[in-house]
Phi, psi and omega in degrees: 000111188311126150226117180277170216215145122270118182293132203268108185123330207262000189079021209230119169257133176212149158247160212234089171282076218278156155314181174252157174072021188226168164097025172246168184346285171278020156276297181257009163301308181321296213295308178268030162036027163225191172292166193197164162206133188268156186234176172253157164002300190272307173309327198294308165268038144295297184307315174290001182252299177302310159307315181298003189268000000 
């Protein structure tokens, strides 16, 4: 299950393709050792278009 993500602070977008029964919040704060927040889809490229500029 795909869940996308924003690095908060960092100008950073990422996806997390999880296992079923994985994946939550604080699961991929753990992975990426910094603040995060999930976003959807549309934000993620929205976010990931902006950020590349």
């Amino acid at each position: 299950m795909k869940k996308y993500y924003e690095l908060v602070g960092q100008r950073l977008v990422a996806m997390l393709d999880w296992e079923k029964g994985y994946g939550t919040l604080e699961q991929a704060q753990k992975y990426f050792d910094c603040e995060i927040r999930e976003i959807t889809k549309k934000e993620f490229d929205r976010l990931g278009e902006e950020y590349s500029k």
